[in-house]
C-alpha positions, 0 to 999 in steps of 0.5 A: 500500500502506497500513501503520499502527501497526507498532511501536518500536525497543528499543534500536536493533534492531526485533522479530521480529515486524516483521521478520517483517511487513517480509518478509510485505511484500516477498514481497506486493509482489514476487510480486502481479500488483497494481502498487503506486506508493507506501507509505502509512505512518500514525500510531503508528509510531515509539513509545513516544518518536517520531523526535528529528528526520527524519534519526532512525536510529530511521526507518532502523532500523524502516522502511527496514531492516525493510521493505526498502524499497530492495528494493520500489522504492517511494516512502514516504509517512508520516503521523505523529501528533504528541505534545505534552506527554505526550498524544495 
């Protein structure tokens, strides 16, 4: 399964609609006849300022928290851009 883009944490809480999208995920991944062997995340996922460093709460929060990911009981692997000097 592949995601990308899916939003910022304002003030430590994610928004409705990502929540929403992380229980559109779960239902997929738990009621498909598809066998899913690992998550996908690519590019723009934590804006508007990134991760401060790989154990950021920020990832907790938006990813694992809002995308359930211990109930879908797959691997993650992100793909994440890289800002530099205030440009992409």
């Amino acid at each position: 399964m592949v995601l990308g883009d899916f939003g910022y944490v304002d003030q430590n809480q994610p928004n409705l609609e990502q929540k929403k999208l992380g229980d559109f995920i779960v239902n997929r991944v738990k009621k498909t006849f598809l066998n899913y062997d690992f998550f996908v995340s690519v590019g723009d996922n934590f804006y508007p300022y990134g991760l401060e460093s790989y154990q950021d709460e920020k990832a907790t929060i938006l990813f694992e928290d809002t995308f359930q990911m211990s109930l879908l009981n797959l691997d993650w692997y992100p793909v994440l851009g890289i800002l530099i000097n205030d440009q992409i």
